[in-house]
PyMOL Python script that loads the backbone (N, CA, C, O; Angstrom):
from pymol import cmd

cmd.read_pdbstr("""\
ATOM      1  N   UNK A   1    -131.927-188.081 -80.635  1.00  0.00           N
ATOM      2  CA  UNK A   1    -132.396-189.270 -81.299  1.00  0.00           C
ATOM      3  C   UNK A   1    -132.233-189.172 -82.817  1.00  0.00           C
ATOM      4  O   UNK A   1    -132.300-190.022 -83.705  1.00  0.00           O
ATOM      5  N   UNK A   2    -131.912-187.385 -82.825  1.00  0.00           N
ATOM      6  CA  UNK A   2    -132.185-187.708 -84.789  1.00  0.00           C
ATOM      7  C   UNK A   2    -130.572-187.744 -85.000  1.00  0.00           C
ATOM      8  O   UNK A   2    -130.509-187.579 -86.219  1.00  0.00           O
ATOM      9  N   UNK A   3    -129.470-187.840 -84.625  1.00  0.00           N
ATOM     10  CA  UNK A   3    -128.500-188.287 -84.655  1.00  0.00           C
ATOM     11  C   UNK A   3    -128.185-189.598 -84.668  1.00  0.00           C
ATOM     12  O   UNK A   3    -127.021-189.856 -84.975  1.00  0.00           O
ATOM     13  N   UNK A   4    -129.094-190.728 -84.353  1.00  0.00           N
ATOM     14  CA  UNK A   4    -127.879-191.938 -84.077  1.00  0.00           C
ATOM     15  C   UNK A   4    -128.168-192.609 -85.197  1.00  0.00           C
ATOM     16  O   UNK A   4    -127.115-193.201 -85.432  1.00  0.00           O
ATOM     17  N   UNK A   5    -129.053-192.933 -86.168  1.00  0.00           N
ATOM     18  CA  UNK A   5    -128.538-193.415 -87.685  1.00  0.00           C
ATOM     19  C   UNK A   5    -126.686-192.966 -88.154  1.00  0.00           C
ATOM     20  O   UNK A   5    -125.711-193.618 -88.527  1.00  0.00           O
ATOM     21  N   UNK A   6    -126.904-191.842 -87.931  1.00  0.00           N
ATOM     22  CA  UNK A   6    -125.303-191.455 -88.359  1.00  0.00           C
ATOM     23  C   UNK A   6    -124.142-191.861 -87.243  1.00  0.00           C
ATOM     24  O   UNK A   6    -123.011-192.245 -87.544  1.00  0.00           O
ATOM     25  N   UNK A   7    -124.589-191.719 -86.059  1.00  0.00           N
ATOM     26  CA  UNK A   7    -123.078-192.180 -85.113  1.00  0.00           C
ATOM     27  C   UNK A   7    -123.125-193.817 -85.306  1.00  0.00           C
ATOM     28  O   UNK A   7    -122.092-194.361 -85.697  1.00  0.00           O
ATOM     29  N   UNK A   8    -124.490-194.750 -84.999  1.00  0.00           N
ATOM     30  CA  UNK A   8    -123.824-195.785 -85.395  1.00  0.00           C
ATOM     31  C   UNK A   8    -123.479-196.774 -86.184  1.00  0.00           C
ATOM     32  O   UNK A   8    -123.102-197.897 -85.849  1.00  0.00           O
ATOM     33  N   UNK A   9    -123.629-196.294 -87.348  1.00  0.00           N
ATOM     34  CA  UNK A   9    -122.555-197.091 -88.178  1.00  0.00           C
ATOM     35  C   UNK A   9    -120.909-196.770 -88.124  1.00  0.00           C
ATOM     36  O   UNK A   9    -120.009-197.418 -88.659  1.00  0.00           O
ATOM     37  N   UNK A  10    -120.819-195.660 -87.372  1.00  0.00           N
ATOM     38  CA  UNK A  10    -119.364-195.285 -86.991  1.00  0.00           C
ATOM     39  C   UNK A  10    -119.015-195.871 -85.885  1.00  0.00           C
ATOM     40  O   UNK A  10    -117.809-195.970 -85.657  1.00  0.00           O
ATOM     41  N   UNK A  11    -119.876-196.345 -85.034  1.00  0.00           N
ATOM     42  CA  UNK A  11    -119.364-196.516 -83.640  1.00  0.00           C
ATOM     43  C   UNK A  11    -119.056-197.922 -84.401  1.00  0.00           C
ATOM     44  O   UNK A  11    -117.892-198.059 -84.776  1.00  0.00           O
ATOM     45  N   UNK A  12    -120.127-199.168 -84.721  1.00  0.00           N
ATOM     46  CA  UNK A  12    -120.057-200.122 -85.100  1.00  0.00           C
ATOM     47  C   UNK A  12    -118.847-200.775 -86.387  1.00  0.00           C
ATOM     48  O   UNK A  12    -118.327-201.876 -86.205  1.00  0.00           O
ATOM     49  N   UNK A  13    -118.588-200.101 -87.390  1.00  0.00           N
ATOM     50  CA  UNK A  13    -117.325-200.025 -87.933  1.00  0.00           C
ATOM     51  C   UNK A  13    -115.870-199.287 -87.245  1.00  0.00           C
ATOM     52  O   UNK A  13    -114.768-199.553 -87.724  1.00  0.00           O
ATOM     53  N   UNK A  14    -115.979-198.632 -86.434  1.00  0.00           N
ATOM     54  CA  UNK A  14    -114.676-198.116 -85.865  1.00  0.00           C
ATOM     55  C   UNK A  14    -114.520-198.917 -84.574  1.00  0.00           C
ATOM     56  O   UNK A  14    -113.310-199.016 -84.371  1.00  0.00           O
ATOM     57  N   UNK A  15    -115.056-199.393 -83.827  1.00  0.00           N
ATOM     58  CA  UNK A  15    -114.329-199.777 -83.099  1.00  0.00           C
ATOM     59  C   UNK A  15    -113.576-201.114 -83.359  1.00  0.00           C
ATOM     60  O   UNK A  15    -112.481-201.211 -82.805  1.00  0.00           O
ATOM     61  N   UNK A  16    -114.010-202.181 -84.137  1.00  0.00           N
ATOM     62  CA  UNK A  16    -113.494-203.018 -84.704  1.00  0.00           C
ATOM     63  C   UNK A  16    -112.521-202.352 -85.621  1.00  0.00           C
ATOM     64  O   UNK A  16    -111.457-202.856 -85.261  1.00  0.00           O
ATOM     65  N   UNK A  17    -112.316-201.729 -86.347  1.00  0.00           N
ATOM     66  CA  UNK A  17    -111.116-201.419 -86.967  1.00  0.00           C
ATOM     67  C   UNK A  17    -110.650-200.966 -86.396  1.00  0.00           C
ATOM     68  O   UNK A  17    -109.505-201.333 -86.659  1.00  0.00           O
ATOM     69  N   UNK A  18    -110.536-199.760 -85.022  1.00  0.00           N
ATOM     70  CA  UNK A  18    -109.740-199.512 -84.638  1.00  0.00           C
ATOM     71  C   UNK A  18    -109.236-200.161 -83.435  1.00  0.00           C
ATOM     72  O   UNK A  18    -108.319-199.672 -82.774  1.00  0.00           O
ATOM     73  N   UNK A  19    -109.914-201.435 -83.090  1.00  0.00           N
ATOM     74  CA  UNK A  19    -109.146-202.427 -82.504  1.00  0.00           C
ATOM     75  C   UNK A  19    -108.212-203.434 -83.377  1.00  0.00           C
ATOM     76  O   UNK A  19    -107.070-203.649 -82.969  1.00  0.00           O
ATOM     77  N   UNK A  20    -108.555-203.895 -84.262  1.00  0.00           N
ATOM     78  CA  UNK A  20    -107.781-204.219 -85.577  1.00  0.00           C
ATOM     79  C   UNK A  20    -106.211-203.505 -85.565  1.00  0.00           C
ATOM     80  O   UNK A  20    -105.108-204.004 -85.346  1.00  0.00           O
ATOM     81  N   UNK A  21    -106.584-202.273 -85.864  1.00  0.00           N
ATOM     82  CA  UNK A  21    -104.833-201.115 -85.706  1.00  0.00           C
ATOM     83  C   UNK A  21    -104.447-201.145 -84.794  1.00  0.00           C
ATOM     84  O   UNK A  21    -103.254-201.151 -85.096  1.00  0.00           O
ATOM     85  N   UNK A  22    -104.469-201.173 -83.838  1.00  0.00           N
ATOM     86  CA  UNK A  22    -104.335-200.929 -82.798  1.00  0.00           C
ATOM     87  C   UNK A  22    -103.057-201.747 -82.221  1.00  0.00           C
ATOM     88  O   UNK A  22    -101.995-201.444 -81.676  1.00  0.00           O
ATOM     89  N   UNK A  23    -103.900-203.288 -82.739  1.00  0.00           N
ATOM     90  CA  UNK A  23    -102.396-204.172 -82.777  1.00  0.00           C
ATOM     91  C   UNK A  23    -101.953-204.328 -84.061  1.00  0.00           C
ATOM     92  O   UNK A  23    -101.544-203.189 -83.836  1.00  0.00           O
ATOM     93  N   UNK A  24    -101.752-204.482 -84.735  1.00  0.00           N
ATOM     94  CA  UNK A  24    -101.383-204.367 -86.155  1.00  0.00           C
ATOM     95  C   UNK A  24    -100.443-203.206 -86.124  1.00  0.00           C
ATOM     96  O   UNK A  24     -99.548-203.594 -86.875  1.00  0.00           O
ATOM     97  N   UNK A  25    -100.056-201.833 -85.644  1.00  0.00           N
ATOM     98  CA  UNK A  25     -99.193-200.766 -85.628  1.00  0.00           C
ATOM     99  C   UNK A  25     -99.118-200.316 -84.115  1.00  0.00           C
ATOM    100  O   UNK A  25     -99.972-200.495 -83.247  1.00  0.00           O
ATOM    101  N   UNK A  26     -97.903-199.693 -84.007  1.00  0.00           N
ATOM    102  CA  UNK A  26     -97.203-198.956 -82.972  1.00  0.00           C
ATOM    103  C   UNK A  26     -98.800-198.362 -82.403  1.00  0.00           C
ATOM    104  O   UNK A  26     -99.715-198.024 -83.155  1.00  0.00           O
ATOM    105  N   UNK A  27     -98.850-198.339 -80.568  1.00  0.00           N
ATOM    106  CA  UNK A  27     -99.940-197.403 -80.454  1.00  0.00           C
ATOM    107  C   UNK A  27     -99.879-196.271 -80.427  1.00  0.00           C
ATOM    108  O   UNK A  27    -100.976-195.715 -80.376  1.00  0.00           O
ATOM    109  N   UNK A  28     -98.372-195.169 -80.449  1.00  0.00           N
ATOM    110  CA  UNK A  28     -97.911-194.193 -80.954  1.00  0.00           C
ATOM    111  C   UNK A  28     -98.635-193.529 -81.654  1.00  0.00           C
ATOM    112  O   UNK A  28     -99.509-192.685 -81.452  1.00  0.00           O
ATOM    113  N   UNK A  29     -98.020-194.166 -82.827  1.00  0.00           N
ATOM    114  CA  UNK A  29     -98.162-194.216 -84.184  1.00  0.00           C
ATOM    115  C   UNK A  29     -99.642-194.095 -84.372  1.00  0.00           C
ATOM    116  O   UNK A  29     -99.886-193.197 -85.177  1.00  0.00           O
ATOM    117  N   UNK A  30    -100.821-194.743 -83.866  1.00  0.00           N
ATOM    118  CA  UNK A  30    -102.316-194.876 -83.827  1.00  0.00           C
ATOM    119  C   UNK A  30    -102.549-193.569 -83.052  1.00  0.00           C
ATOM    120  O   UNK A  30    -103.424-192.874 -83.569  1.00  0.00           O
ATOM    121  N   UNK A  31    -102.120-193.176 -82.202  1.00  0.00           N
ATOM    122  CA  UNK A  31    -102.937-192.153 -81.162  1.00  0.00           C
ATOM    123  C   UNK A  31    -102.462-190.768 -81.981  1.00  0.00           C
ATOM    124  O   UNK A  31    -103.200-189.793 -81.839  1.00  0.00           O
ATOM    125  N   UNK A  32    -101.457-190.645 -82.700  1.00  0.00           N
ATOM    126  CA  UNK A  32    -100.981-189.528 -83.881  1.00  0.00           C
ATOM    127  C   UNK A  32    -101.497-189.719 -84.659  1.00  0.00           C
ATOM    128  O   UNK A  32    -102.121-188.669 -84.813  1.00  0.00           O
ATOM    129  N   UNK A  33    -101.923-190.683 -85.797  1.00  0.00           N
ATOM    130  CA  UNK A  33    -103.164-190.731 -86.680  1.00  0.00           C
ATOM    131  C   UNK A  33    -104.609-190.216 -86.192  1.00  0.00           C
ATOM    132  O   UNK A  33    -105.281-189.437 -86.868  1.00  0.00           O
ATOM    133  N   UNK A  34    -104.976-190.681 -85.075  1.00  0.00           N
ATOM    134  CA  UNK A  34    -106.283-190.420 -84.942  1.00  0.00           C
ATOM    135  C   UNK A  34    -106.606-188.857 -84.235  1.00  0.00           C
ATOM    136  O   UNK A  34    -107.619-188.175 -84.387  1.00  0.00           O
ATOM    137  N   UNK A  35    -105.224-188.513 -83.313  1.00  0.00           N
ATOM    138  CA  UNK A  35    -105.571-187.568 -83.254  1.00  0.00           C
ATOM    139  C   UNK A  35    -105.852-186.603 -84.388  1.00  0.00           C
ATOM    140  O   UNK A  35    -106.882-185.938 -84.496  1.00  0.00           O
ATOM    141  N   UNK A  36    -105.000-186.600 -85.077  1.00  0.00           N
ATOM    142  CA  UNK A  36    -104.477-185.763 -86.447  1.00  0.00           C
ATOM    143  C   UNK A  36    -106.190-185.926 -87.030  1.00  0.00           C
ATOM    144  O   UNK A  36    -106.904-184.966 -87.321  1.00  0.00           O
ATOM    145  N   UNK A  37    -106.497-187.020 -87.085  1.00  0.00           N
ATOM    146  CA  UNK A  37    -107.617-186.691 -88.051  1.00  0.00           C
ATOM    147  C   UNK A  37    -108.782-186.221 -86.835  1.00  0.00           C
ATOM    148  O   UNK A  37    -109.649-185.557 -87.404  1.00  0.00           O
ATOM    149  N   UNK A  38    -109.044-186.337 -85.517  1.00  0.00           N
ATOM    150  CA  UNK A  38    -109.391-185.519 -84.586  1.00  0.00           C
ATOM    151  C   UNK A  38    -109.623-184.167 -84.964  1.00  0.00           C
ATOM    152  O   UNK A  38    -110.740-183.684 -85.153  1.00  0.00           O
ATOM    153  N   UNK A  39    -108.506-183.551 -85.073  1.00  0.00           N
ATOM    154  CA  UNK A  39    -108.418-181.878 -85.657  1.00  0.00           C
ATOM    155  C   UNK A  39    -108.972-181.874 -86.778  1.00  0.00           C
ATOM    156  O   UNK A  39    -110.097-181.394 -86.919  1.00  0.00           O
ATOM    157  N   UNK A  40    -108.259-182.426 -87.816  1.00  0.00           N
ATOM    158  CA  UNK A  40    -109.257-182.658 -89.275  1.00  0.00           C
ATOM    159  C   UNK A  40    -110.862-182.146 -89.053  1.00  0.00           C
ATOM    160  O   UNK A  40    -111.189-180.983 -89.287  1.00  0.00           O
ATOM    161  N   UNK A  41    -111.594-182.935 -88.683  1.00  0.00           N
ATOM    162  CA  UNK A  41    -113.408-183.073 -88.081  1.00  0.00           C
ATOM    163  C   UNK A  41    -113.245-181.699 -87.130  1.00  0.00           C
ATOM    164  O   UNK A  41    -113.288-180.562 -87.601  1.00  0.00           O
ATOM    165  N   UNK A  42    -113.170-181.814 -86.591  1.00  0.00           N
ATOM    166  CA  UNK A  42    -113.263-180.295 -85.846  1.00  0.00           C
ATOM    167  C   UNK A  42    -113.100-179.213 -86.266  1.00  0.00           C
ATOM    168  O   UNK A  42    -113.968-178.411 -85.920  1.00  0.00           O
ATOM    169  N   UNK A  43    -111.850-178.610 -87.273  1.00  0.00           N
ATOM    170  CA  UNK A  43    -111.805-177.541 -88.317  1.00  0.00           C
ATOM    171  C   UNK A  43    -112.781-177.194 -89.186  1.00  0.00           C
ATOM    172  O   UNK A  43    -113.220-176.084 -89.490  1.00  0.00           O
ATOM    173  N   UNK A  44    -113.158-178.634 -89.662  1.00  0.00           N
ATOM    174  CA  UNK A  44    -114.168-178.691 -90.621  1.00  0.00           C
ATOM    175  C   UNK A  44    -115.532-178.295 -90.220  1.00  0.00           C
ATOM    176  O   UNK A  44    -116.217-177.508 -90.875  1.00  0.00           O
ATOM    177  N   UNK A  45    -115.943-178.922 -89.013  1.00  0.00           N
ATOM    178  CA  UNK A  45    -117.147-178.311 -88.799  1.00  0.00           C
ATOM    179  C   UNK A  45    -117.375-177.203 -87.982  1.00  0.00           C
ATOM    180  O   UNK A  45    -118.493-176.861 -87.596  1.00  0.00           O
ATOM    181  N   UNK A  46    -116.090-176.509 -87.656  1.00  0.00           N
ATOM    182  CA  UNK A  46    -115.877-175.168 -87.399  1.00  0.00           C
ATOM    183  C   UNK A  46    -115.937-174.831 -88.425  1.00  0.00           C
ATOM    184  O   UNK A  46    -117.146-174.616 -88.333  1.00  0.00           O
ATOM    185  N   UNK A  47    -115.655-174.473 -89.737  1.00  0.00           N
ATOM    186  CA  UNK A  47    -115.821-173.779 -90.783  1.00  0.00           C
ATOM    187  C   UNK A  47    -117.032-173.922 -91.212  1.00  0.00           C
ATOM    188  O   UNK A  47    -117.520-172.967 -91.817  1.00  0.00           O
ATOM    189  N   UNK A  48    -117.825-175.123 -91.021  1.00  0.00           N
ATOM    190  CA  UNK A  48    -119.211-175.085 -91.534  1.00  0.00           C
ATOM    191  C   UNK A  48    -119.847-174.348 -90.738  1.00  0.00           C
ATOM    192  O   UNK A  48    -120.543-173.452 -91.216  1.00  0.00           O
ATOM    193  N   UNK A  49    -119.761-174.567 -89.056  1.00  0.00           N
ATOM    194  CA  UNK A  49    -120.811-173.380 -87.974  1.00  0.00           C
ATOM    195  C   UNK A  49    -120.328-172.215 -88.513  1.00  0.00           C
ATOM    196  O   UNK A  49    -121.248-171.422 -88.714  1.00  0.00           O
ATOM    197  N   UNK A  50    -119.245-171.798 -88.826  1.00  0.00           N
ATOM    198  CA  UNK A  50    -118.863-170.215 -89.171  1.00  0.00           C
ATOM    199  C   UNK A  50    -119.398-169.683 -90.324  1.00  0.00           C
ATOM    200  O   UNK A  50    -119.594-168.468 -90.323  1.00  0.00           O
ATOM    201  N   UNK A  51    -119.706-170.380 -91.401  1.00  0.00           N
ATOM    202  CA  UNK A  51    -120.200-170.056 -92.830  1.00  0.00           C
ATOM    203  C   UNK A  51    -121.532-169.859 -92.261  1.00  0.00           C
ATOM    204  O   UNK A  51    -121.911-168.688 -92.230  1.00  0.00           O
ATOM    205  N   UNK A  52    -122.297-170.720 -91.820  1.00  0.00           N
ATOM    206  CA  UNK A  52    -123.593-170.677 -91.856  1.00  0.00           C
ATOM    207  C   UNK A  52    -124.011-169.469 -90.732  1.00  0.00           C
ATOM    208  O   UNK A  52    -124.859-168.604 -90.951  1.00  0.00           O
ATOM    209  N   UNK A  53    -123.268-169.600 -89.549  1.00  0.00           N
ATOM    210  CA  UNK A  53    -123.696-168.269 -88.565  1.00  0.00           C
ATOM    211  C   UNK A  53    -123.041-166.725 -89.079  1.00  0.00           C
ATOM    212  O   UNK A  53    -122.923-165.728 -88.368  1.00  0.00           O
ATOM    213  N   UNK A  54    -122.667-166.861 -90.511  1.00  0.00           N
ATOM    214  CA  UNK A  54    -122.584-165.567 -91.249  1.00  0.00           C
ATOM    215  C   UNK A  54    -121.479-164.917 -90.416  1.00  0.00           C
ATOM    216  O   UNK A  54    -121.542-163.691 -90.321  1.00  0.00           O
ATOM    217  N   UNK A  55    -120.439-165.573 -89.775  1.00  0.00           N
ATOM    218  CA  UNK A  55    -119.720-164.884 -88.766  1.00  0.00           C
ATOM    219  C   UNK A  55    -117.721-164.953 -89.344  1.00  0.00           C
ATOM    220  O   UNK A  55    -116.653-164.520 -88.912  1.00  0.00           O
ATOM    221  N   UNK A  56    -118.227-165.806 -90.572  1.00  0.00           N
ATOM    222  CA  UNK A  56    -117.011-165.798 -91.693  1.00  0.00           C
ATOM    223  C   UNK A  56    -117.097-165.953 -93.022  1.00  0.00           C
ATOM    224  O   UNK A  56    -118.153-166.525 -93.293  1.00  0.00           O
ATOM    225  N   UNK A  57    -116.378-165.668 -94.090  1.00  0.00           N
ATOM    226  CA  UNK A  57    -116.557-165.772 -95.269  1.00  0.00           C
ATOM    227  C   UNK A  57    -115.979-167.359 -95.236  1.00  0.00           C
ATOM    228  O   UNK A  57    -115.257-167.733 -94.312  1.00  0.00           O
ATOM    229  N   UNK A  58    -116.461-168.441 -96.580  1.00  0.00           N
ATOM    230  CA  UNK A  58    -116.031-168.915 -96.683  1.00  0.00           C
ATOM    231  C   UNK A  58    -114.344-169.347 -96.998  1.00  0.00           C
ATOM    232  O   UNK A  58    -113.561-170.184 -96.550  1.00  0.00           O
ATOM    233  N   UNK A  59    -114.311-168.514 -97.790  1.00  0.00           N
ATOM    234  CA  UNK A  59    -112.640-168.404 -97.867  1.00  0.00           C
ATOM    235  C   UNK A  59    -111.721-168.441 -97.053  1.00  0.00           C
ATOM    236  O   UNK A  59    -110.682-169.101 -97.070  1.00  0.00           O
ATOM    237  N   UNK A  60    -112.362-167.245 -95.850  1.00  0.00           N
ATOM    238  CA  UNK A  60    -111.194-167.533 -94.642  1.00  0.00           C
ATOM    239  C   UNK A  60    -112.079-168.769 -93.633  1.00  0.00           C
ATOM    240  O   UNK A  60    -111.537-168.948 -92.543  1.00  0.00           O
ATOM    241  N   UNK A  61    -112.880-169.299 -93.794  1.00  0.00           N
ATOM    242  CA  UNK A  61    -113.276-170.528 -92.571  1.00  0.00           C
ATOM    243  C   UNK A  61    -111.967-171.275 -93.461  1.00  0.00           C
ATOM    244  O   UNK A  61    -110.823-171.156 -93.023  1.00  0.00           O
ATOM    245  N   UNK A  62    -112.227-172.030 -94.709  1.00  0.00           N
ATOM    246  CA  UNK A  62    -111.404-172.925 -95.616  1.00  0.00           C
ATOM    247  C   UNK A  62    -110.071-172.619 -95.489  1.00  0.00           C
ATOM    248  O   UNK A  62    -109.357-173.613 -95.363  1.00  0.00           O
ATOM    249  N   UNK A  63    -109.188-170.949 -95.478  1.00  0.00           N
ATOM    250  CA  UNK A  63    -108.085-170.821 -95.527  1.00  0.00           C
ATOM    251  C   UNK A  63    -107.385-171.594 -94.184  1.00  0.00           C
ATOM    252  O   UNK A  63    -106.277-172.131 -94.159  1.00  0.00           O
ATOM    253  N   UNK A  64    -108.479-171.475 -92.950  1.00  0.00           N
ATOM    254  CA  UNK A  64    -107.622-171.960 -91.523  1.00  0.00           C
ATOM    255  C   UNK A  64    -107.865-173.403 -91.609  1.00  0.00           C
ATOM    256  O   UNK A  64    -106.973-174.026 -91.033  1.00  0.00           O
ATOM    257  N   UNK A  65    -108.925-174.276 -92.225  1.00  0.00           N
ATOM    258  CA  UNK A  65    -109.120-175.950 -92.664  1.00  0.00           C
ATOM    259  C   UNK A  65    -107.954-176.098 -93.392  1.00  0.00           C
ATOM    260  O   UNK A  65    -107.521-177.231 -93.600  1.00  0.00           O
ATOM    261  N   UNK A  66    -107.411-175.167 -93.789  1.00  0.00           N
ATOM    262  CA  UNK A  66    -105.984-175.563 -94.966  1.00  0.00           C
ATOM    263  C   UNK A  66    -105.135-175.623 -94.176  1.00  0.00           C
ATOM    264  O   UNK A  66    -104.253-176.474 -94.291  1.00  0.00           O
ATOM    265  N   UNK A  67    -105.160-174.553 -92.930  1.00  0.00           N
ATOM    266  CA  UNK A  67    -103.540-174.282 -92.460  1.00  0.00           C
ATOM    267  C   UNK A  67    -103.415-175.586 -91.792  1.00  0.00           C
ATOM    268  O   UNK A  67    -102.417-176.289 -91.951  1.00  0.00           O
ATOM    269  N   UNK A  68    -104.877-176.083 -90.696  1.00  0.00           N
ATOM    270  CA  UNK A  68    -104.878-177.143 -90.199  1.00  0.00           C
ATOM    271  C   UNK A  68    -103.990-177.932 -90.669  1.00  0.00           C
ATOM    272  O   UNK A  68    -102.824-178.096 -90.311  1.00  0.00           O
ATOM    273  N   UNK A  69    -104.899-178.671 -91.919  1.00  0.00           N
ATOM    274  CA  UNK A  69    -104.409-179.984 -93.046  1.00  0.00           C
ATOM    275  C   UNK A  69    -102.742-179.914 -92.814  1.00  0.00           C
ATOM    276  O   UNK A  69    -102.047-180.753 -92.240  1.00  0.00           O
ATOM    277  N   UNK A  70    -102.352-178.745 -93.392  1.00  0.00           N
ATOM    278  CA  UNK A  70    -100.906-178.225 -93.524  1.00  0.00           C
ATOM    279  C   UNK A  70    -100.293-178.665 -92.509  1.00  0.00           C
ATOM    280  O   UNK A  70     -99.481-179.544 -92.800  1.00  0.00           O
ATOM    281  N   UNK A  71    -100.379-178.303 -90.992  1.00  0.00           N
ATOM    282  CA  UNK A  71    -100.009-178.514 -90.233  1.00  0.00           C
ATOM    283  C   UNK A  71     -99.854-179.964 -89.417  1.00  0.00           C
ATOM    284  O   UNK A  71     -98.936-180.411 -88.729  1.00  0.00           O
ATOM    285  N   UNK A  72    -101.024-180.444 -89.759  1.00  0.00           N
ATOM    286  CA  UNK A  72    -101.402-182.106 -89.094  1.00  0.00           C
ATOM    287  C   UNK A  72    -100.189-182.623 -90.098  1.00  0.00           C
ATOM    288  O   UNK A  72     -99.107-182.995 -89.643  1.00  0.00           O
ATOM    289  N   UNK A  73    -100.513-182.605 -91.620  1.00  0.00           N
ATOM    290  CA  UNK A  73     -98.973-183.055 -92.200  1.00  0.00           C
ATOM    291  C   UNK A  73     -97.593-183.047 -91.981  1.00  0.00           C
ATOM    292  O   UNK A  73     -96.804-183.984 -92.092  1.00  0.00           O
ATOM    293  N   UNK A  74     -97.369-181.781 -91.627  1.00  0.00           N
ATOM    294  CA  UNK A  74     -96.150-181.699 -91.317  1.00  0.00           C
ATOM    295  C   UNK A  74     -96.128-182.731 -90.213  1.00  0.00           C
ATOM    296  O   UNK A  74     -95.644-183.861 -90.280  1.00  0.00           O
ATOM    297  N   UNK A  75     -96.677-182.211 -89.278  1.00  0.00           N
ATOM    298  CA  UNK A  75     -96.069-182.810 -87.777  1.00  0.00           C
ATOM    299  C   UNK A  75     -96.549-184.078 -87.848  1.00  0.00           C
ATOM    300  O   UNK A  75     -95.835-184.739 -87.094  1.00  0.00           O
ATOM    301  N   UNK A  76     -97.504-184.890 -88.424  1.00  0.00           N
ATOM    302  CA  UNK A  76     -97.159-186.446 -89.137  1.00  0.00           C
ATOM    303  C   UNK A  76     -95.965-186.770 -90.000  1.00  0.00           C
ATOM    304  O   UNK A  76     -95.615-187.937 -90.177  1.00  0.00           O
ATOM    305  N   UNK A  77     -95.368-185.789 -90.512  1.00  0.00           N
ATOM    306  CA  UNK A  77     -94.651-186.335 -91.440  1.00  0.00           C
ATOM    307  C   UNK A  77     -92.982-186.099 -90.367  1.00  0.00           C
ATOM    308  O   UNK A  77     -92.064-186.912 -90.477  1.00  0.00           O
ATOM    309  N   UNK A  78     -92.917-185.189 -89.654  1.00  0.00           N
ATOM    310  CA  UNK A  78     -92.250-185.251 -88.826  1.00  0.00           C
ATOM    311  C   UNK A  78     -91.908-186.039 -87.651  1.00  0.00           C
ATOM    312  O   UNK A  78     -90.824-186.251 -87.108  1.00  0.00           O
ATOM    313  N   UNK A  79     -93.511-186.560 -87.297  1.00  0.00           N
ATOM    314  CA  UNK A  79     -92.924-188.037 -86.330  1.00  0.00           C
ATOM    315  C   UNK A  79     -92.893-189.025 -87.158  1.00  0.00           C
ATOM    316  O   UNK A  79     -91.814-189.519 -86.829  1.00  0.00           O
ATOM    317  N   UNK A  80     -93.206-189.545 -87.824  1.00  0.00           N
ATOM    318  CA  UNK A  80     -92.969-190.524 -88.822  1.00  0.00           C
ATOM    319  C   UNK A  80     -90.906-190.960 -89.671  1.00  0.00           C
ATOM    320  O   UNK A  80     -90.230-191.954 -89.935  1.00  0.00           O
ATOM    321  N   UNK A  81     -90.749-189.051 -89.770  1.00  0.00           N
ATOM    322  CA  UNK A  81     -89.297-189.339 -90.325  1.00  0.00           C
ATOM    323  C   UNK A  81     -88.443-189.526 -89.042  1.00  0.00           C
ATOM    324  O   UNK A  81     -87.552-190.343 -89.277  1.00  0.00           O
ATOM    325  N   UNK A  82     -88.395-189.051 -87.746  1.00  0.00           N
ATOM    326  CA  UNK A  82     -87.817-189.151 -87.064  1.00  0.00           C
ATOM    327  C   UNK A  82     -87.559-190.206 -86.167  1.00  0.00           C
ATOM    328  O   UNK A  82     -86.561-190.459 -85.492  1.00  0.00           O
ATOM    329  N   UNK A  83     -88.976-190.946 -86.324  1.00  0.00           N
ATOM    330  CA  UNK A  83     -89.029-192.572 -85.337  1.00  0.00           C
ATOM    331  C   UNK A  83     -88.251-192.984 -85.685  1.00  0.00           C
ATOM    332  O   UNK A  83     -87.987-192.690 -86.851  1.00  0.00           O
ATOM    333  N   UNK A  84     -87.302-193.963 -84.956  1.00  0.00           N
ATOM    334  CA  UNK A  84     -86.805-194.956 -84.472  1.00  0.00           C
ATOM    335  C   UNK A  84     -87.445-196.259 -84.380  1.00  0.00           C
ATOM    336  O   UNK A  84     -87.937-196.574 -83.296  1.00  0.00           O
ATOM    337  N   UNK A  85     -87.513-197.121 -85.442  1.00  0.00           N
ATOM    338  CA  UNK A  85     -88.251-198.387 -85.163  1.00  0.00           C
ATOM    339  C   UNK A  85     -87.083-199.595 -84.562  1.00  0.00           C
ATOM    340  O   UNK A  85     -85.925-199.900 -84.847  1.00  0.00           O
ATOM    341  N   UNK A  86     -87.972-199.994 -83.720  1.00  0.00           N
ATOM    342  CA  UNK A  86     -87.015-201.021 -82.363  1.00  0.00           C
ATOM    343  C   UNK A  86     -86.363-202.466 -83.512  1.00  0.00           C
ATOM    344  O   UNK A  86     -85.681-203.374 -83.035  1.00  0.00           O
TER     345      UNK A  86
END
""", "prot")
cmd.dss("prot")
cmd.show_as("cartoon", "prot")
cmd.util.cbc("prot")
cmd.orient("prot")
């Protein structure tokens, strides 16, 4: 219960926008954005449980949130150069 101030204003702004995108761009194209930022949120608050359960230094939780970032880029920037638009 002490969670849903914070989920819904997300539920309530995202699903309208992301029905909005949805048609507005390729659904491709949408399910690679969102995953991508999917991983994003998950790294991140893997590095926060790891800092705080003293079970990593910050530096290396942040160094693998980097490689992430790094990586979600590339391989966005890689389907992006390679599509074929109809």
């Amino acid at each position: 219960m002490e969670i849903i101030p914070y989920i819904v204003p997300s539920v309530l702004l995202g699903i309208p926008l992301g029905h909005y995108l949805i048609r507005w761009m390729d659904p491709e194209s949408f399910r690679r954005i969102c995953m991508a930022f999917d991983a994003l949120i998950v790294a991140f608050g893997l590095s926060r449980v790891l800092i705080q359960l003293d079970l990593a230094t910050a530096r290396t939780t942040y160094s693998i949130l980097t490689i992430v970032m790094m990586l979600n880029a590339y391989l966005l920037f890689r389907f992006f150069r390679d599509r074929t638009v109809p």
